[in-house]
MDAnalysis code that builds the backbone (N, CA, C; Angstrom):
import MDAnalysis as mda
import numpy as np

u = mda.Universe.empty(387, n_residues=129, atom_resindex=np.repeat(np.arange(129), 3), trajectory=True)
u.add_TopologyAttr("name", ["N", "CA", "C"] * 129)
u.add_TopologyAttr("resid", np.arange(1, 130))
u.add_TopologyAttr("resname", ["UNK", "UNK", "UNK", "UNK", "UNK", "UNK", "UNK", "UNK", "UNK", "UNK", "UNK", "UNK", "UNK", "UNK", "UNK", "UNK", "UNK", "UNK", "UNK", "UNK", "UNK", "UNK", "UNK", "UNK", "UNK", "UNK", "UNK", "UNK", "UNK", "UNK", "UNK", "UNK", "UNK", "UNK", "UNK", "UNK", "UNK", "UNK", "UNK", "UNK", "UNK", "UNK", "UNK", "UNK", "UNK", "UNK", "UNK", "UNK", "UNK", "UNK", "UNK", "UNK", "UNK", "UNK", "UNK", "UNK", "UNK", "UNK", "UNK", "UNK", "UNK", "UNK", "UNK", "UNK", "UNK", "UNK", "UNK", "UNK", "UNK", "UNK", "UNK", "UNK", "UNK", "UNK", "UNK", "UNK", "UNK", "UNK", "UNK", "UNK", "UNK", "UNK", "UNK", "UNK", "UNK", "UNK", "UNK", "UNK", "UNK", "UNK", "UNK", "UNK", "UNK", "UNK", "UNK", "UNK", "UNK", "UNK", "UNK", "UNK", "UNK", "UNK", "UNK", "UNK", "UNK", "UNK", "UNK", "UNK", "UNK", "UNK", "UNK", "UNK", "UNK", "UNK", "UNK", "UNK", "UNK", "UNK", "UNK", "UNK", "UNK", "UNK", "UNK", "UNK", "UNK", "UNK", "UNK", "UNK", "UNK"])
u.atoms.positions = np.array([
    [75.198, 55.347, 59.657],
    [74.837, 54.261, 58.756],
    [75.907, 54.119, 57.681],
    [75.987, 52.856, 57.377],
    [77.204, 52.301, 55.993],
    [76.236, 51.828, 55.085],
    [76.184, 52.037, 54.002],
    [75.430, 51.434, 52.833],
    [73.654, 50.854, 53.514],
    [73.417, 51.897, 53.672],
    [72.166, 51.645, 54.789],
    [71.936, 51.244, 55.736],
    [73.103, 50.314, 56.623],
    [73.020, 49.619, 57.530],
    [73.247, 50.201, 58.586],
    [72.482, 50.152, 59.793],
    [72.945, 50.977, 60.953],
    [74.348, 50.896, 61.809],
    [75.487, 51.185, 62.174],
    [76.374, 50.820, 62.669],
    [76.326, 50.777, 63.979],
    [76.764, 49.614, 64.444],
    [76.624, 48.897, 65.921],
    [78.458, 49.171, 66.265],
    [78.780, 49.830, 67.506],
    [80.117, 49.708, 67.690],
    [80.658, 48.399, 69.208],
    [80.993, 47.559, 69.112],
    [80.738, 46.677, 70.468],
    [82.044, 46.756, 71.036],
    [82.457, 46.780, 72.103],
    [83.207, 47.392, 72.893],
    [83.234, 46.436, 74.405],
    [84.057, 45.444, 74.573],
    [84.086, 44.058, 75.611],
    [85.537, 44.017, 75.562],
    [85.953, 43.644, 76.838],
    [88.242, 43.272, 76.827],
    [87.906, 41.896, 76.825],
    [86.924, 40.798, 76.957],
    [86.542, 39.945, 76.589],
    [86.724, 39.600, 75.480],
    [87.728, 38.537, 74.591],
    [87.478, 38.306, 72.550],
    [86.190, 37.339, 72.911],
    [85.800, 36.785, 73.633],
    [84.646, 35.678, 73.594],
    [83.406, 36.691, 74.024],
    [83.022, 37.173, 74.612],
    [82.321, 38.447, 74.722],
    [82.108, 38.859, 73.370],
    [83.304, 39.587, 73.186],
    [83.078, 40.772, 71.908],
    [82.761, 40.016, 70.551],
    [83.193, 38.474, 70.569],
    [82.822, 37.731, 69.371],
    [81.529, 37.297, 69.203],
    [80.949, 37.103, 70.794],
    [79.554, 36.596, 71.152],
    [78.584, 38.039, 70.577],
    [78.772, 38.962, 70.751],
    [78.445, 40.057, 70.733],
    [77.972, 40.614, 69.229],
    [79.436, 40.578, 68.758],
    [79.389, 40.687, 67.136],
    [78.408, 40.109, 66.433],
    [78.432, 38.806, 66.894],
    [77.312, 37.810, 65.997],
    [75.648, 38.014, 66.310],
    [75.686, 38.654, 67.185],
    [74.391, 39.340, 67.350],
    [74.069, 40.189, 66.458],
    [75.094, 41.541, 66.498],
    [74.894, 42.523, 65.919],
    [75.067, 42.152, 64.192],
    [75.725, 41.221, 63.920],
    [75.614, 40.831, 62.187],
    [74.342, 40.284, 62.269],
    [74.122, 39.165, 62.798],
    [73.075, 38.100, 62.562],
    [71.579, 39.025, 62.858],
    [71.765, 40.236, 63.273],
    [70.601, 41.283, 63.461],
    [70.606, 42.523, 61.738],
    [71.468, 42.125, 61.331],
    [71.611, 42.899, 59.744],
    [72.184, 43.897, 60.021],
    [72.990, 44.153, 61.062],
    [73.848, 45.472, 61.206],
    [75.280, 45.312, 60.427],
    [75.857, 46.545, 60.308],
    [77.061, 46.670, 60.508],
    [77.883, 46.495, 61.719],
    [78.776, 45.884, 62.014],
    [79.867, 45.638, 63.469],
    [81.073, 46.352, 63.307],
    [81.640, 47.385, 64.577],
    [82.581, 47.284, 64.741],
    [82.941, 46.936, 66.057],
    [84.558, 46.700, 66.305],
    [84.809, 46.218, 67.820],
    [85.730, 47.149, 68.257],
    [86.119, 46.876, 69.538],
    [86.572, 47.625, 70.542],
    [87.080, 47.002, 71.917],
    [88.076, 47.000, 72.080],
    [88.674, 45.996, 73.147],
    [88.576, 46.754, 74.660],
    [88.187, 48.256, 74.552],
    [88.304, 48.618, 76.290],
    [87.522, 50.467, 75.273],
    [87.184, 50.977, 76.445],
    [86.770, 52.424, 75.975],
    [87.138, 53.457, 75.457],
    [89.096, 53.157, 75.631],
    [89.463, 54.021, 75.479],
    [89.898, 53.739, 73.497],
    [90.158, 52.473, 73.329],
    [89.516, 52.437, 71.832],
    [88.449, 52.990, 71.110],
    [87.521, 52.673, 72.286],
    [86.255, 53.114, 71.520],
    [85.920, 54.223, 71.005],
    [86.172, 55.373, 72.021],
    [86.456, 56.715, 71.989],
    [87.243, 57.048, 70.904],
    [88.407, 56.810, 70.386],
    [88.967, 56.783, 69.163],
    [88.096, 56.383, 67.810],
    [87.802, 54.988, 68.083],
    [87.246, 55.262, 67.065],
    [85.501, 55.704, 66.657],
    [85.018, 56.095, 67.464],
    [83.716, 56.973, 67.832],
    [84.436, 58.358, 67.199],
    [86.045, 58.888, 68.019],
    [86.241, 60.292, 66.873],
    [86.168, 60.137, 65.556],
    [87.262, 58.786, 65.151],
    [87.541, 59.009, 63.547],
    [86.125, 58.495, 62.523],
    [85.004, 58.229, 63.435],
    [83.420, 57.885, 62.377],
    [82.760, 58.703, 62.816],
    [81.805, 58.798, 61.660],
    [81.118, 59.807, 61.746],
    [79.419, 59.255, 61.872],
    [79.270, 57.834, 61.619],
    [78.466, 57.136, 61.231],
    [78.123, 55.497, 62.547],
    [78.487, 55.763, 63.284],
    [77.806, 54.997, 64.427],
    [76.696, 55.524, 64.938],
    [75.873, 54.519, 65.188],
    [74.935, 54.370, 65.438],
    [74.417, 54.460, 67.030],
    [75.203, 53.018, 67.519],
    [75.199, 52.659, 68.970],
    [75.874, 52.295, 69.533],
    [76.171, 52.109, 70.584],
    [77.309, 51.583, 71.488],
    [76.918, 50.250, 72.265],
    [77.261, 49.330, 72.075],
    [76.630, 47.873, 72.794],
    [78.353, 47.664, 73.753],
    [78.148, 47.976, 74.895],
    [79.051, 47.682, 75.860],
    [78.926, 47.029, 77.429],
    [80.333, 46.847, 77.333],
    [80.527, 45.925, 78.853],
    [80.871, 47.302, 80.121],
    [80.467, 46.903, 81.244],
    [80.798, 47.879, 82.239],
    [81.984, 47.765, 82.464],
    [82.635, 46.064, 83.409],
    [83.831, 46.252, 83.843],
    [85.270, 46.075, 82.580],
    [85.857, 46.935, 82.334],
    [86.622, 46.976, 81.236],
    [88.343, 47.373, 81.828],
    [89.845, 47.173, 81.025],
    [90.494, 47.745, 82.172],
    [90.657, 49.471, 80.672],
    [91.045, 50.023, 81.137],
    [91.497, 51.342, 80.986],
    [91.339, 52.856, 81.687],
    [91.253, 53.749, 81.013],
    [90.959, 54.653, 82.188],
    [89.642, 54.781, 82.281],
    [88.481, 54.678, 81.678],
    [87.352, 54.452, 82.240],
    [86.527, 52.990, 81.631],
    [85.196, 52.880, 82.812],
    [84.549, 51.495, 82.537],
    [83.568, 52.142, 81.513],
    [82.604, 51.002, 81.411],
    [81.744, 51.109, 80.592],
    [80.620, 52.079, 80.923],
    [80.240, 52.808, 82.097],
    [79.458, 53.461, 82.535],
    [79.876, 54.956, 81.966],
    [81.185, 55.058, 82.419],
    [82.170, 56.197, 82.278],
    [81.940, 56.416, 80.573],
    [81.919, 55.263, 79.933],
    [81.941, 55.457, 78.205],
    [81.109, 56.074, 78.179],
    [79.589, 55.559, 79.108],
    [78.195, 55.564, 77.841],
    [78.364, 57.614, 79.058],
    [78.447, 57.984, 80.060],
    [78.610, 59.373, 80.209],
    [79.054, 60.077, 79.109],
    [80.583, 59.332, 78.540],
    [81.299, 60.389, 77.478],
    [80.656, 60.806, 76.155],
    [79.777, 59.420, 75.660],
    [79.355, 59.178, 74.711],
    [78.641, 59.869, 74.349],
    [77.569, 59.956, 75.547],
    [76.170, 61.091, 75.723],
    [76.729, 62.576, 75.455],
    [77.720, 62.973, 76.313],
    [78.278, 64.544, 76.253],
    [79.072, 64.360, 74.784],
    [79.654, 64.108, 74.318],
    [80.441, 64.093, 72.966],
    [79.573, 63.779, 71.567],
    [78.760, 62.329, 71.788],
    [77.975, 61.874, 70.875],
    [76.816, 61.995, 70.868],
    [75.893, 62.552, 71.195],
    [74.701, 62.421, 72.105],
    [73.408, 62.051, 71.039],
    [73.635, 61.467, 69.683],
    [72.551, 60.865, 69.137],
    [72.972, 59.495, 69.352],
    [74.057, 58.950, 69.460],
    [74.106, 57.360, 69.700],
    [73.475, 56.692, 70.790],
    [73.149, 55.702, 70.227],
    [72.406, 55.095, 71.340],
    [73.038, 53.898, 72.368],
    [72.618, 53.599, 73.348],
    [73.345, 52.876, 74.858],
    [72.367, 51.871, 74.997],
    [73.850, 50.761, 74.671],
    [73.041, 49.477, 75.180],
    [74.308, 49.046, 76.580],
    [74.089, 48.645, 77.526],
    [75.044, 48.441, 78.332],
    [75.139, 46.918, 79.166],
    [76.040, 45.888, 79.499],
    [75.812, 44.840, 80.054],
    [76.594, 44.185, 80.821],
    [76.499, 43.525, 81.716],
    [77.559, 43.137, 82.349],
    [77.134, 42.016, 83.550],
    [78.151, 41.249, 83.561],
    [78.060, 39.880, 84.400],
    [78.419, 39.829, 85.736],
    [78.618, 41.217, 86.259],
    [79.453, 41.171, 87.103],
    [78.641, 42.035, 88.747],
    [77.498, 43.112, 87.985],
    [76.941, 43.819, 88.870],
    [75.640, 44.350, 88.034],
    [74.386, 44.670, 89.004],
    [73.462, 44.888, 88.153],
    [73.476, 46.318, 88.556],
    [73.375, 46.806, 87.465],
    [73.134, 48.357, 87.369],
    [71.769, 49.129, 87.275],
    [71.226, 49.929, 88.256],
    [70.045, 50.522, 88.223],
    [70.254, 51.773, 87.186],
    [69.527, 51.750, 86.400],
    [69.674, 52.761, 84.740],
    [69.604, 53.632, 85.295],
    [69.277, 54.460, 86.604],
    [69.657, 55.770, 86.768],
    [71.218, 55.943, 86.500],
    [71.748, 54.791, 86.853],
    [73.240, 55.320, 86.600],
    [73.858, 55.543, 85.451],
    [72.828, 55.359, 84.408],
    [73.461, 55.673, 82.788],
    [72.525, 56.748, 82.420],
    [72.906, 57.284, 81.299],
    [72.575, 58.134, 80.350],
    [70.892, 57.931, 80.063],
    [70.057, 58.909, 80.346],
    [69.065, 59.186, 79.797],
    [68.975, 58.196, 78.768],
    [68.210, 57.383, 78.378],
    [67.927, 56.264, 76.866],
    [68.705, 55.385, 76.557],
    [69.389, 54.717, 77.807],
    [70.825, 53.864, 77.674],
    [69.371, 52.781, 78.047],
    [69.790, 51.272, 77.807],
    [69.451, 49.953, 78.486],
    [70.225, 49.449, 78.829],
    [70.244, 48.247, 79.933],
    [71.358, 47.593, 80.754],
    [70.482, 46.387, 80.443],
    [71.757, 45.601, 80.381],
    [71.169, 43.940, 80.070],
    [72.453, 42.863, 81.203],
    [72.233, 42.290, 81.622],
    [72.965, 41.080, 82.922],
    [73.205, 40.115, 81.762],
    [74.615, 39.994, 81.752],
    [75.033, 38.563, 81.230],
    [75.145, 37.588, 82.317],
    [74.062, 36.451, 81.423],
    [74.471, 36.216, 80.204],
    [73.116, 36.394, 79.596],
    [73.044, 37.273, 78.773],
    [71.639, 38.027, 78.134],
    [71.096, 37.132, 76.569],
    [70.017, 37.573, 76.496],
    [69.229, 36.517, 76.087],
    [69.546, 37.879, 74.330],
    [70.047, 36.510, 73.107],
    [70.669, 37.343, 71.826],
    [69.118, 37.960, 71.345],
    [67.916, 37.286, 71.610],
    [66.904, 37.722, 70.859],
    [66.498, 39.067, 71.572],
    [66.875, 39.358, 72.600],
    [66.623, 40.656, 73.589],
    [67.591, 41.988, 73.177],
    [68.395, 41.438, 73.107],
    [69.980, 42.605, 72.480],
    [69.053, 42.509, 70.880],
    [68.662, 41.482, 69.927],
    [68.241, 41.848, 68.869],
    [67.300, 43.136, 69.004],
    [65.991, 42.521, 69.605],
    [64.827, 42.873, 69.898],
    [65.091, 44.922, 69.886],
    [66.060, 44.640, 71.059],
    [66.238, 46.258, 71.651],
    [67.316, 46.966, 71.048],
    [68.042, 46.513, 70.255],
    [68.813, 47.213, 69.091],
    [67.695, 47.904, 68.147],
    [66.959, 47.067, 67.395],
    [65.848, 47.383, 66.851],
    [65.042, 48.598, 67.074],
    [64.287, 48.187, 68.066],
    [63.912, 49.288, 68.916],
    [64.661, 50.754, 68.974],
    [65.708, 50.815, 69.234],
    [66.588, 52.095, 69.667],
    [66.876, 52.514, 68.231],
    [66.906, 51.624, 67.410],
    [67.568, 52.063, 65.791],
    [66.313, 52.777, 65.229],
    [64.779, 52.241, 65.368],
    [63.958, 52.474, 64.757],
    [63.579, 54.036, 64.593],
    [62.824, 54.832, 63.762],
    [62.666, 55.963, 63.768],
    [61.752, 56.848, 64.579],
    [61.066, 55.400, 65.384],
    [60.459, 56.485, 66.715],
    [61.473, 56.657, 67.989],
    [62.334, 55.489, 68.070],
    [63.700, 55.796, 69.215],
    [64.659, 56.793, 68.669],
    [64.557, 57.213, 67.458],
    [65.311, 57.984, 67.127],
    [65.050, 59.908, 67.662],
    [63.895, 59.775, 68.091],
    [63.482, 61.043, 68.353],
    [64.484, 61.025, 69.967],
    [64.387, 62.689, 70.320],
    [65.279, 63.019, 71.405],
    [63.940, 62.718, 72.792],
    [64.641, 62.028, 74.000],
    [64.055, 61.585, 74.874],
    [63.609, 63.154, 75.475],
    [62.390, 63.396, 76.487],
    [61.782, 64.432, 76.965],
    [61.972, 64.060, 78.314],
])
């Protein structure tokens, strides 16, 4: 959290994506940061200490996709939370992280609100069983 606000990190090689994205995560009262591929993200996931969640795209180019992130994220970060989405293939959530969601673009902003919410709140905050 920044000055109370939960920090949202969004992470798309998409700028129309990641701008579409952003305005969710402001227009939801968060804090935003961005991220052009994972291997940014990962950087800057080291240098904060204060993210929250990860709202990402699967197909991305670098050395890993977005699936590969929300794995690293879990083993490295493992209180942040996984929102995951993508236009390209639908993903059955076994393939992510324990407490990740997957959303199909082109996803509905009141749903990414809705379930940001949700995951931020202090009963998603407890560790999944």
């Amino acid at each position: 959290m920044r000055d109370g606000k939960p920090v949202v990190l969004v992470v798309d090689d998409s700028s129309v994506c990641r701008a579409i994205a952003h305005g969710v995560v402001t227009g939801a009262g968060y804090e935003a940061l961005v991220a052009q591929d994972a291997d940014e993200a990962v950087r800057i996931l080291a240098a904060s200490d204060d993210i929250d969640l990860v709202f990402t795209d699967v197909q991305m180019p670098g050395t890993m996709n977005g699936v590969e992130l929300c794995h690293c994220i879990r083993t490295r970060w493992p209180s942040v939370k996984l929102i995951v989405a993508s236009g390209l293939e639908i993903l059955d959530e076994s393939r992510l992280p324990v407490g990740s969601q997957f959303f199909l673009k082109p996803y509905s902003m009141e749903a990414i609100s809705d379930t940001m919410a949700h995951m931020l709140s202090s009963d998603a905050a407890r560790p999944h069983t």
